[in-house]
Every structure is written in C-alpha cells, then in structure tokens.
C-alpha positions as CSV (number, residue, x, y, z in Angstrom):
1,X,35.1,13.5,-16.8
2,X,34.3,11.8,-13.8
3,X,37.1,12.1,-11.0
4,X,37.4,9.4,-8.5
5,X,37.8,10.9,-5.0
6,X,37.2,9.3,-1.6
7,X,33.6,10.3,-1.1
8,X,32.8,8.1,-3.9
9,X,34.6,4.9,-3.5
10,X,33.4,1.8,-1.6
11,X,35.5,0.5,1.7
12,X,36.8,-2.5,-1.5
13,X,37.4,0.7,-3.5
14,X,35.1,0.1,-6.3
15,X,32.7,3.1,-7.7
16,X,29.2,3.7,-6.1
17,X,28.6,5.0,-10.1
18,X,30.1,1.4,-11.3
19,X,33.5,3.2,-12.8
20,X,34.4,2.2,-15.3
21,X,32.2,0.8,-17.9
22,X,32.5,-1.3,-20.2
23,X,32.8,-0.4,-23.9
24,X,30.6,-0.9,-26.5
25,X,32.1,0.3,-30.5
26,X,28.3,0.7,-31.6
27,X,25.0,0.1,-30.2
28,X,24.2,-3.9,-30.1
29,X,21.5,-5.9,-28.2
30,X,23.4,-8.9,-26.1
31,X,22.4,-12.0,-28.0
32,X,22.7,-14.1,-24.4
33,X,20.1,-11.8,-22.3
34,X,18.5,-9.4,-25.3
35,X,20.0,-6.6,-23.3
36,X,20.6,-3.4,-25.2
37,X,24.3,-1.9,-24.6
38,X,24.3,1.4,-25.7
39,X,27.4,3.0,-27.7
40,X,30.2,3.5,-24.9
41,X,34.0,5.0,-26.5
42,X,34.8,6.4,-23.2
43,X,35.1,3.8,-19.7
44,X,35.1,7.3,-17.4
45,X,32.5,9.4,-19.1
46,X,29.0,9.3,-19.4
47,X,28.4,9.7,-23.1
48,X,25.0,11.1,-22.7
49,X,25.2,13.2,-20.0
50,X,26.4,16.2,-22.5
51,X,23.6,16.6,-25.1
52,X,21.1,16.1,-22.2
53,X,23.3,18.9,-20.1
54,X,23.2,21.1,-23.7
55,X,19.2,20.5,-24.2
56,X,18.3,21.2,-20.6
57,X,20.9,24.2,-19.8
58,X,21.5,22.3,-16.2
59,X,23.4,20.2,-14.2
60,X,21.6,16.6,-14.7
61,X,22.2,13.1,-13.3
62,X,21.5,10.8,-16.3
63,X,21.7,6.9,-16.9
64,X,20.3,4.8,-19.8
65,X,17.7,2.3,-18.4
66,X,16.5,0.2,-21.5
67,X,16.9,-3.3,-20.0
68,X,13.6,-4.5,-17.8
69,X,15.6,-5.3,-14.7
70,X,17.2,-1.4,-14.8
71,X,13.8,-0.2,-14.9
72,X,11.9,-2.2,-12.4
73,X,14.9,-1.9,-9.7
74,X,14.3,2.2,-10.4
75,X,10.6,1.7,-9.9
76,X,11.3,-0.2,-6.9
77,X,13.7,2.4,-5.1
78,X,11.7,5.6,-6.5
79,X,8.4,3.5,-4.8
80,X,10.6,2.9,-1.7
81,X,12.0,6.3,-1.5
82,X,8.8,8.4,-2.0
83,X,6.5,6.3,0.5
84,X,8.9,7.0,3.4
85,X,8.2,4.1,5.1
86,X,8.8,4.0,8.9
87,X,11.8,3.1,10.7
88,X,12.7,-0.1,11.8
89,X,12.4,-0.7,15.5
90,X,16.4,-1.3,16.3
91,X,17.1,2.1,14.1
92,X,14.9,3.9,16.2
93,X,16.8,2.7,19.6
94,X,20.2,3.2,18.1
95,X,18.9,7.1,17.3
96,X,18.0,7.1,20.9
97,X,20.8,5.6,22.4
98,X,23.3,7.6,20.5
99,X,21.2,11.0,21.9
100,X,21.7,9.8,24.6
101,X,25.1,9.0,25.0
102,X,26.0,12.4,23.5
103,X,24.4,14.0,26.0
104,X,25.8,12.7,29.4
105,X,27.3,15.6,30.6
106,X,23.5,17.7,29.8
107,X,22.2,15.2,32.4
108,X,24.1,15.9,35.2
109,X,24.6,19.8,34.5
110,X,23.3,22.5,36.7
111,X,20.2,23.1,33.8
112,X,16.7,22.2,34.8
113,X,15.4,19.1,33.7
114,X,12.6,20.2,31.5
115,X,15.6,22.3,29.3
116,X,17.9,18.8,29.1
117,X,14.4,17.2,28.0
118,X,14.0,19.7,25.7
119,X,16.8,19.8,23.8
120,X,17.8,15.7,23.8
121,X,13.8,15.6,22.4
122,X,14.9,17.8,19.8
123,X,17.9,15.6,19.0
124,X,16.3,12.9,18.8
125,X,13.2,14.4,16.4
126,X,16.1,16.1,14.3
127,X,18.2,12.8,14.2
128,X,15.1,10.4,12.9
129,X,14.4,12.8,10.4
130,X,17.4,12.6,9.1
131,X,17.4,8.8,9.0
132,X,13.9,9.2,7.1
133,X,15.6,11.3,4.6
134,X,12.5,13.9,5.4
135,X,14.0,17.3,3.9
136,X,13.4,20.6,5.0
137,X,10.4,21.4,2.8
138,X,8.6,18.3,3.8
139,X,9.0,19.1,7.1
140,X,7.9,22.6,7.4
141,X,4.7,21.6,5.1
142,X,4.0,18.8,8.3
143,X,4.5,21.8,10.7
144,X,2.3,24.3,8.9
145,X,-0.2,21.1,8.2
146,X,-0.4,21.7,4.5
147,X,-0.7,18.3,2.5
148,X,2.4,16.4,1.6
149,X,1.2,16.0,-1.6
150,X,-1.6,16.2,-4.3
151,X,-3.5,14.0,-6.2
152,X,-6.7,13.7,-7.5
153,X,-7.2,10.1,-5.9
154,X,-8.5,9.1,-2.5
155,X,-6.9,6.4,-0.4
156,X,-9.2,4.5,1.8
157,X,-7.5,2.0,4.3
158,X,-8.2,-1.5,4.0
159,X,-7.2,-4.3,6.6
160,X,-8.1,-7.0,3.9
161,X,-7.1,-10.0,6.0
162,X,-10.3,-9.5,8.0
163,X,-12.3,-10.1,4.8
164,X,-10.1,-13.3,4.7
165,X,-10.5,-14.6,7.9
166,X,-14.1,-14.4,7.2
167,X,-14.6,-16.0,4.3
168,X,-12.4,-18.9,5.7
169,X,-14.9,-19.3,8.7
170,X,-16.5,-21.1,6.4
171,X,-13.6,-23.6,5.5
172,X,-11.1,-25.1,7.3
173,X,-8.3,-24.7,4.7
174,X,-4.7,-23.8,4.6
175,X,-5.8,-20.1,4.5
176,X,-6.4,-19.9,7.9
177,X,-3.6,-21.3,9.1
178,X,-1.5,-18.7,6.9
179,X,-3.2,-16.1,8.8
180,X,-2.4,-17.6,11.9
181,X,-3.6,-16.2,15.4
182,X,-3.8,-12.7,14.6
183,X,-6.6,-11.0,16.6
184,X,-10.0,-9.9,14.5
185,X,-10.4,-6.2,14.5
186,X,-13.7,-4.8,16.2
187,X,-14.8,-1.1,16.3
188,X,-17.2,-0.1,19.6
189,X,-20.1,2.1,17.8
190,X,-22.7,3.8,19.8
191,X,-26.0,2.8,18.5
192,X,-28.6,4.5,20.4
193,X,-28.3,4.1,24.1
194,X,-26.1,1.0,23.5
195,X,-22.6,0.3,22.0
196,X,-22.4,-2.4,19.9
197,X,-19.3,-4.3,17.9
198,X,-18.9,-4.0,14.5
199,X,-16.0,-5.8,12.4
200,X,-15.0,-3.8,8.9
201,X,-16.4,-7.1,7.4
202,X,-20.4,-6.4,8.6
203,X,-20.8,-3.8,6.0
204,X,-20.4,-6.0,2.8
205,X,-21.4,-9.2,4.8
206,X,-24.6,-7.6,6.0
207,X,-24.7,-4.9,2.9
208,X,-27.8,-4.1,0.8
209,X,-29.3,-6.5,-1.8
210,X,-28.6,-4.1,-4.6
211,X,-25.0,-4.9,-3.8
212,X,-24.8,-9.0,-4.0
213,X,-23.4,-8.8,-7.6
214,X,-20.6,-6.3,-6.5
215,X,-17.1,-7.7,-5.5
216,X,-15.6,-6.5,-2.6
217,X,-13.1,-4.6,-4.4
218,X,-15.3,-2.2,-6.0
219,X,-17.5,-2.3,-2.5
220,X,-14.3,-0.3,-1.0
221,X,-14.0,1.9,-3.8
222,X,-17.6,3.2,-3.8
223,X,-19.4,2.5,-0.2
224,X,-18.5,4.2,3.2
225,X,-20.6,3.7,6.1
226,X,-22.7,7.1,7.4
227,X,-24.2,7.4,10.5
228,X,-28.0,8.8,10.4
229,X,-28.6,12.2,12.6
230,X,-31.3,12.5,15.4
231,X,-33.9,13.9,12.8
232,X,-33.3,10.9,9.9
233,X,-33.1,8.3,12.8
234,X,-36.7,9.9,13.3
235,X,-38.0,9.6,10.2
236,X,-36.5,6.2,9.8
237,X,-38.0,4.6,12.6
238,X,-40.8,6.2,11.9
239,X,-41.3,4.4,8.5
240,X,-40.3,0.9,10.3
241,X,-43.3,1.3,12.2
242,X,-45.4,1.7,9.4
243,X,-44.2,-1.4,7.9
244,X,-45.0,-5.0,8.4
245,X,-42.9,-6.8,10.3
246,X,-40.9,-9.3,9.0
247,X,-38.2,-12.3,10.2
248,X,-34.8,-11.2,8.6
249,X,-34.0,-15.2,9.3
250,X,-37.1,-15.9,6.6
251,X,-37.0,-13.6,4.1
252,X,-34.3,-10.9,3.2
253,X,-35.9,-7.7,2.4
254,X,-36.4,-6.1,-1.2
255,X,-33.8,-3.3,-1.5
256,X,-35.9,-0.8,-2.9
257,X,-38.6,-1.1,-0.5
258,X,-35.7,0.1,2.3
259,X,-33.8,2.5,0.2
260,X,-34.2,6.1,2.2
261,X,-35.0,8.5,-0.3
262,X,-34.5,11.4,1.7
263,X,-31.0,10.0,2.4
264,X,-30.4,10.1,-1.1
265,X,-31.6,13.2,-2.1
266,X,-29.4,15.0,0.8
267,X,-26.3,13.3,-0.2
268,X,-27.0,13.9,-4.1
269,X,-27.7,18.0,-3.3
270,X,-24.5,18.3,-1.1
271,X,-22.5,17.0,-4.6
272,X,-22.5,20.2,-6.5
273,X,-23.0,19.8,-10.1
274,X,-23.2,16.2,-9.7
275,X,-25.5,13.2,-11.6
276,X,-28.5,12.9,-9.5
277,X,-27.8,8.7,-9.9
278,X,-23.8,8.8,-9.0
279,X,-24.8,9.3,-5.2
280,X,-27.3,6.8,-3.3
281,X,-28.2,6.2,0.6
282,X,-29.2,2.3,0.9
283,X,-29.8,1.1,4.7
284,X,-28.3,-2.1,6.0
285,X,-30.3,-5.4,6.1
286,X,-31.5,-6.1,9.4
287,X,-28.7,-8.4,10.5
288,X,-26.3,-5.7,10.6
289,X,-25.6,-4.6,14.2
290,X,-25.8,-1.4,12.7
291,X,-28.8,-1.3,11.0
292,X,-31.0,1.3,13.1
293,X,-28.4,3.9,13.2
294,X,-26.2,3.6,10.2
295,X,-26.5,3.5,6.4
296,X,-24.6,2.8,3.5
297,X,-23.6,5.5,1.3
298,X,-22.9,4.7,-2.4
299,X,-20.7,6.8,-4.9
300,X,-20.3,5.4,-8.4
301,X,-17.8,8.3,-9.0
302,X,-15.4,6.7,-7.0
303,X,-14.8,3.7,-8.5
304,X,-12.2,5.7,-10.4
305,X,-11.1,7.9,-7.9
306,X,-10.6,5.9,-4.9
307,X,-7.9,3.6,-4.3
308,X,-8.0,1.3,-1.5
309,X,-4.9,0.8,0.3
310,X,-4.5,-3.0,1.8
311,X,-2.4,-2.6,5.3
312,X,-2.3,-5.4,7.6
313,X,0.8,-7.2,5.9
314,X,1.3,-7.4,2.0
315,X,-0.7,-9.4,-0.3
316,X,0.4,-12.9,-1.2
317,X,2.1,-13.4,-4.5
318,X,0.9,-15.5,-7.4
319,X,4.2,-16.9,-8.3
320,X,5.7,-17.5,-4.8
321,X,4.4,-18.9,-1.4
322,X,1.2,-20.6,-0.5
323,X,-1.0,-21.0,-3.7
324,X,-4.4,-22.2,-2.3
325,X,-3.8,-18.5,0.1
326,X,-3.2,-16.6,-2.7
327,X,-6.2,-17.7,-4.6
328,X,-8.2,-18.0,-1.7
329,X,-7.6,-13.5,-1.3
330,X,-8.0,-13.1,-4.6
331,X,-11.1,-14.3,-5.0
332,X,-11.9,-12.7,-2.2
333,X,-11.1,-9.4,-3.3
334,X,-12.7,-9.8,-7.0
335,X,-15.7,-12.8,-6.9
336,X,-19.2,-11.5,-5.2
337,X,-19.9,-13.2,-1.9
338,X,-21.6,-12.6,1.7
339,X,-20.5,-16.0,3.1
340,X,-17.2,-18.2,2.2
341,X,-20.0,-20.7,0.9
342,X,-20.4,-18.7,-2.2
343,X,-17.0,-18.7,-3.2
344,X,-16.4,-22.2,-3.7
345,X,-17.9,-25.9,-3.3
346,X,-17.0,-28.5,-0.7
347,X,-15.3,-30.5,-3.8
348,X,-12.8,-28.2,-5.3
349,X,-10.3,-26.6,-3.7
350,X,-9.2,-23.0,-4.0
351,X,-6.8,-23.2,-7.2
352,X,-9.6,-25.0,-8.9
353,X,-12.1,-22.3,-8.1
354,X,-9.5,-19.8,-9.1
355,X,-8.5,-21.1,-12.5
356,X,-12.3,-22.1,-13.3
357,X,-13.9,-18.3,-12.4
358,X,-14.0,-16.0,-15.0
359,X,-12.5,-12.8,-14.0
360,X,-13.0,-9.3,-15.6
361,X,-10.5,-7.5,-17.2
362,X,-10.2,-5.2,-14.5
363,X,-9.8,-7.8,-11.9
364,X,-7.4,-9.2,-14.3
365,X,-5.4,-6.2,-14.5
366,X,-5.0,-5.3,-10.7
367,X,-3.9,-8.4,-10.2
368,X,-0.9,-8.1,-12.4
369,X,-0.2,-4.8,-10.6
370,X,-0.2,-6.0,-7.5
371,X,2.6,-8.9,-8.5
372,X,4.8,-5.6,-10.3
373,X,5.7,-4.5,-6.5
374,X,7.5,-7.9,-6.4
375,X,8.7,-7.5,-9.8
376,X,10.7,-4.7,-8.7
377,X,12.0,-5.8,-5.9
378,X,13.4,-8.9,-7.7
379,X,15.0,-7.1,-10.2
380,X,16.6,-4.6,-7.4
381,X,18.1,-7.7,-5.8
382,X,19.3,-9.2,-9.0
383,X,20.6,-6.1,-9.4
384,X,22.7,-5.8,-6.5
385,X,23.7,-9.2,-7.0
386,X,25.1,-8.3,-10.5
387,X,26.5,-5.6,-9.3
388,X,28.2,-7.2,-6.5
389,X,29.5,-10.1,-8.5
390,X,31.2,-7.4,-10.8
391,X,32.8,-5.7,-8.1
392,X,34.4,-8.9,-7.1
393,X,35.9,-9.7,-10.2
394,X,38.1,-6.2,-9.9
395,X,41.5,-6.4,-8.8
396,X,40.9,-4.5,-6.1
397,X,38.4,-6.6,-4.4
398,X,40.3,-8.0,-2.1
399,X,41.6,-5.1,-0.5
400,X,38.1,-3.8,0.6
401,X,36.8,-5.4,4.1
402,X,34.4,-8.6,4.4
403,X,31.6,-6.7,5.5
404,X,31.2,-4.1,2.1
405,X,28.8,-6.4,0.7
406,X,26.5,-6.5,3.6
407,X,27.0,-2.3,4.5
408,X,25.6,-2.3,0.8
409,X,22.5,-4.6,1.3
410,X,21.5,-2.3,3.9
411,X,22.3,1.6,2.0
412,X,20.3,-0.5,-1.0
C-alpha cells in the first residue's frame, strides 16, 4: 500500500508516482490510441509489484511500460541520466555563488587564506557533484583513475560539421548558412623542421586511392592517422628518391605503388593473433600537408567495434528543421566523395540527390538510430504534457502554486 506523505507530493499536491490510477476490470487495449491498460482493481497499489517482489526476494521499483511513448520517454531519461552530461552555465554560478555566500564569515576569519580556499574549493567540488548526481562509487573510481565503465566498443570523436563545411565549399547552398560563422578547426603538426595546418577533413579529402569507394562513415570507423618514426621516415624518403617524379596536379598516384609495406607488416605483428589483411599502412597522396611524415593506418576490425561519436552540436533531424541540411550531412556521412562536386550536380538540389542515391542497409539503419534520440525526447515531452494535463484535472489543482508546472519541466 502506498502511503502518501509529504516527501512525495507536489507543491499542487498531486503524486510524483501519479496516485491514484485509474482502474481497469481486465486487461483491454484503448481502441482510441491502441494503448494497452493493464488489469488495475486497486487505485493505491501497484498490482505487480508483489509477484515481482516474491520472484526476486527484494525490494523492487516496478512499472508496466507496454505503450511506445512509456518506453521511449524511459530510453530518453536512462540515455540522459547515464551520459552525465555537463552542467549548464547559470547552475554552475548559482553552486558558486551559494558557496560563497555560506561562507562569509570564513573570509574575514583569522584562518589563512590558502585554508578558506581550500575548504570553499571543496564545497564547491562537493556541491557540483551533487548537482551531477555523481555517486560515491563513481567518484572514487575518477580519483583512483579506474574507467567509469566497460565496453567492448571504442569511441572516436568526431566534429562532423567540418566534413560539412567542406563539402559545401563547393556550393553555395542553404547548408552553409545553417552552419553559420563558426570557426574551422585546424590542428598545428610538426612535420619535419616545419609545422604545418591540418584540418580533420585532409585525411579523407587527401586519403589513399584504395579508399575513394569508402564513405566517410566507415573512414572514421577504421582509419586513424600515424605518424612515421625517424627510422621509417628514412626508409620512406629513401624510396621517394628512387622513384620518378611525378605532378600530383597531373596524375594521382597508383595506391599500391605507395603502400609501405614495412608499415604494414609492423602494425599487422604488434596485433596478436590477428589476420595478416585486417591491419594495413597506406601513405597519404601528395596533396596532403602531411604526406612526408604521416600515414594512414587502416583496421577493418573496427568497423564493428568503433563507434564514432559526432560532437560539435547534434545532428539535424529528418522530420524537423532544414531539409536540404539534413540531406546535405547525410550524404555526407554515407555517399563516397573527396570534393562536394561528387556529391551532387549543379541541377538537382540536395533532397533530389538524397531521395535518388541508393543507400545501404547500414546507412539505412544508422540513420533511423540517429532520429530515435529525438524519438525519445518527444515522447518524454508528450509525456509530461499528459501527465501535466492530468494533474490539472484533479481537484486539487488549484491549490498547488503557478509555478509547479515549470519546477517540473526543469526536475524532468
């Protein structure tokens, strides 16, 4: 039985569990939405809470979720709540401020400075973690520097609107104007005696021949760039010289004429137990700005183990927003290219291009997944907004205080 008691009431005095429900004489689905209401004699008890308590032999927190909104607003706060994602600016002042104000009387005291610094620090540290709902064993495995957690994928950081801005240097489209002025990201790499700029774009712009028929996608998953030691710069120079010079702008060279072999073999024997083809060395073509002291190190394995993770600002959605920007990325992200001239024509447009491209199933299928993140966080608002709506129809509503609603957005 479920008692109501202050700490679980609302300010309008309505149930953070949504006490009491509704009843239900036998399980039906809801003609109107082709929800499915489970069997409910009792409006205060949770009619499967016991059998699931008897089966474990522990204290559970249970809920039926069989309508697609439940489930998806779960995903959505499970996703939200794992990630720990940083706090906003204006929570991070308030921590501060509120430190700070608790602490007057430290300031002025007869303590030396560096103990009134150390102990408002700690506050503060103490205080944000707590906002960031970082528990105790999270924390110490961050101060012993064990991993937070395990999996047996990589995640390699992506800024994809780079790749984006590229391609639309080619076009003067709508694209670029979503992007808007933000500054192009450039890495200073030492290359000999010099250093020279390198965008994230250069490696797949200026990547080997054996990799034109590879989207970009899959060039994140299984290329990183590797930087050649004194004794293979040696040997690679050396083999330059022995070869016949020839215009980059003319002719591009034949990959296999540039592949390093002994780059290969020394990544393939570091893999232990691994295919002699799954790891390959391939140098960059001369354009590159790295090409003399970098090369490109290719892992087929990883195409299933390594996940890129787009940062820079989430990816557009298909249903919402600009559609020649959201077909412009995803083709992008899943049709081969090394200029935005091979993307599309000077006639058709971007949703043109999209709809007439034939994508793989793969390409196909993380595109739905990337649209399920705003799935979910539909069906948590709808939620809310249900929830809320229900909560105003009680008949205590309108005792509660006109900011409830808006206290709840934000604990949401």
């Amino acid at each position: 039985m479920r008692n109501e008691v202050k700490g679980c009431l609302r300010k309008d005095e309505s149930c953070l569990a949504r006490f009491p429900r509704n009843l239900y004489m036998k399980t039906e689905v809801d003609p109107n939405n082709g929800s499915i209401q489970v069997k409910k004699l009792e409006p205060m008890i949770s009619c499967v809470t016991p059998d699931v308590t008897y089966c474990l032999r522990c204290n559970t927190d249970v809920t039926s979720l069989l309508s697609g909104t439940s489930i998806k607003a779960v995903v959505a706060y499970i996703s939200d709540y794992v990630t720990k994602s940083s706090l906003k600016i204006y929570h991070m002042f308030q921590t501060v401020k509120a430190v700070l104000d608790n602490n007057t009387e430290n300031i002025g005291s007869s303590k030396t400075g560096r103990a009134n610094s150390r102990v408002m620090i700690m506050q503060m540290v103490n205080s944000l973690t707590s906002k960031l709902q970082i528990g105790s064993p999270m924390a110490s495995l961050y101060l012993l520097g064990n991993p937070d957690h395990y999996t047996n994928f990589a995640f390699k950081v992506v800024w994809w609107k780079s790749y984006v801005t590229e391609v639309n240097k080619a076009w003067n489209s709508s694209a670029e104007e979503e992007i808007g002025d933000e500054l192009e990201r450039v890495v200073l790499v030492k290359s000999e005696n010099d250093y020279v700029g390198s965008d994230t774009t250069d490696d797949y712009v200026h990547g080997p021949a054996v990799f034109e028929d590879c989207s970009l996608f899959e060039f994140l998953q299984i290329a990183s760039r590797k930087k050649r030691t004194k004794k293979q710069m040696e040997q690679f120079l050396k083999s330059m010289d022995e070869r016949e010079p020839m215009d980059a702008d003319v002719a591009e060279p034949e990959d296999d004429d540039f592949i390093d072999h002994d780059l290969q073999e020394k990544d393939a024997e570091q893999q232990v137990g691994d295919k002699t083809d799954a790891v390959s060395a391939h140098p960059f073509i001369p354009t590159h700005p790295l090409y003399r002291t970098h090369y490109l190190r290719c892992d087929k394995r990883d195409l299933e183990l390594c996940v890129p993770n787009f940062v820079g600002g989430p990816l557009p959605r298909r249903d919402e927003g600009d559609r020649e920007y959201y077909c412009c990325t995803m083709l992008t992200l899943f049709k081969p290219w090394r200029s935005g001239g091979d993307l599309k024509n000077a006639v058709d447009n971007w949703s043109e291009t999209f709809r007439e491209h034939n994508f793989s199933a793969k390409a196909l299928r993380l595109m739905n997944n990337f649209n399920i993140r705003y799935e979910c966080n539909d069906a948590r608002d709808d939620f809310s907004a249900l929830d809320r709506r229900k909560r105003r129809a009680l008949p205590l509503f309108s005792k509660g205080g006109s900011n409830s609603d808006s206290e709840d957005e934000d604990s949401e």
